[in-house]
C-alpha positions as CSV (number, residue, x, y, z in Angstrom):
1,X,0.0,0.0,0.0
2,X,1.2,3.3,-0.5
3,X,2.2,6.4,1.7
4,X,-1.1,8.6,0.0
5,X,-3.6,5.5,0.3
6,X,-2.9,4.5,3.9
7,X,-3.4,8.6,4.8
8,X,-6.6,8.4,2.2
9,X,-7.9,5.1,4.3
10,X,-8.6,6.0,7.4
11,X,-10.1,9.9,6.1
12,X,-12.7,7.6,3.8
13,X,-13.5,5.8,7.0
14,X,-14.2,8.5,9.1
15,X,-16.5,9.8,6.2
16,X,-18.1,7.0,5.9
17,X,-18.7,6.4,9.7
18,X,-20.0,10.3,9.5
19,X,-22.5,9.5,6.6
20,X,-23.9,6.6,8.3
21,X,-24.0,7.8,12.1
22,X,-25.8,11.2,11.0
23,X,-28.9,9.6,9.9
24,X,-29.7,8.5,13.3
25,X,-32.9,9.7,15.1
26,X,-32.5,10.6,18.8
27,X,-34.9,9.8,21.2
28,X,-36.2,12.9,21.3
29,X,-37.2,12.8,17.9
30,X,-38.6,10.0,17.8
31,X,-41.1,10.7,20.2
32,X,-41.7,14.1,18.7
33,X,-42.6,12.4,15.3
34,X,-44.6,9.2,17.3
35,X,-46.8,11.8,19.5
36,X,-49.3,12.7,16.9
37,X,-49.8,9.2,15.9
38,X,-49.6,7.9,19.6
39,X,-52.4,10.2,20.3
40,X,-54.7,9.6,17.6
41,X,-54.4,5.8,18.2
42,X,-55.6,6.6,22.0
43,X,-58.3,8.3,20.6
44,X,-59.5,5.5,18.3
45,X,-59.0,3.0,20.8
46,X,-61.4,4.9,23.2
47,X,-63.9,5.3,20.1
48,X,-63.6,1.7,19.7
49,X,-64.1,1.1,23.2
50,X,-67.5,3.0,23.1
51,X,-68.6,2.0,20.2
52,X,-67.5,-1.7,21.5
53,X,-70.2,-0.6,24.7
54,X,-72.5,0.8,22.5
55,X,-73.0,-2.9,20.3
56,X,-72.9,-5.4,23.5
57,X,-75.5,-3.2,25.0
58,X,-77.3,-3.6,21.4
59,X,-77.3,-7.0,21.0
60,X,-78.6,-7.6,24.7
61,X,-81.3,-5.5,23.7
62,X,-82.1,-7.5,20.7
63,X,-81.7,-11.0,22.6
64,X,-84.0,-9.8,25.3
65,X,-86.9,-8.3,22.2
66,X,-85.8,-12.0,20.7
67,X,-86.9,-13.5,24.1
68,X,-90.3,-11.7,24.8
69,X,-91.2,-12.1,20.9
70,X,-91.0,-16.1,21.5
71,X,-93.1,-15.3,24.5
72,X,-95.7,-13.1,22.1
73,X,-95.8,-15.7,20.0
74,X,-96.6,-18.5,22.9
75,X,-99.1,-16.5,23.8
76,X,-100.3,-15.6,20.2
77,X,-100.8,-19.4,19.5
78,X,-102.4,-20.4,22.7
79,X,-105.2,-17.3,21.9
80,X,-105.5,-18.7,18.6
81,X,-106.5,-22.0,19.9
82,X,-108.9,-20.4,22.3
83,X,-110.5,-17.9,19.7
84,X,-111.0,-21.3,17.1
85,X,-113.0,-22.7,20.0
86,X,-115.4,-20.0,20.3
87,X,-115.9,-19.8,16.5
88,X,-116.5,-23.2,16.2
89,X,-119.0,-23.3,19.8
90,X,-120.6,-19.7,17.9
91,X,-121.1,-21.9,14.5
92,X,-122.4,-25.2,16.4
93,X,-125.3,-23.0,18.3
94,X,-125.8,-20.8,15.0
95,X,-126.4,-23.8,12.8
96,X,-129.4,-25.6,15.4
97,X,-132.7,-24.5,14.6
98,X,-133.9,-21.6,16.5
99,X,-137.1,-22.2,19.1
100,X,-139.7,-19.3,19.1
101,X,-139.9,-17.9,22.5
102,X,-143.3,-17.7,24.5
């Protein structure tokens, strides 16, 4: 190697070792540039957290309307039953011959 390259060397090196060190972000920095973002994902994540709320307490809602609708329906088919027996007693005396009263 010669005299000019081995004084040439180590100056690239340092260079180099410049170059590459002075694109590191400090600490500081990098919170600076994460704050923004750090807040905005708090603020979804207690959006999310609500809206999360605001769909459990909507599907109790619909499983307790899903419950009392079975229970309508119960109901609705036992009144049936009972409304078919008067229409068929109201027929029955309807269709016997009618006896003058005195």
């Amino acid at each position: 190697m010669s005299f000019a390259a081995s004084k040439v060397a180590p100056a690239v090196l340092l260079l180099a070792s410049a170059v590459g060190l002075g694109g590191c972000a400090t600490k500081s920095y990098v919170r600076e540039q994460i704050a923004p973002v750090s807040q905005r994902v708090d603020t979804l994540e207690t959006r999310l957290q609500e809206t999360d709320g605001t769909a459990k307490a909507a599907l109790a809602e619909a499983r307790a309307a899903s419950g009392q609708l079975q229970n309508n329906g119960q109901r609705l088919d036992q009144l049936t039953g009972r409304v078919d027996g008067v229409e068929q007693r109201l027929q029955a005396q309807e269709s016997r011959p009618k006896r003058p009263r005195h």
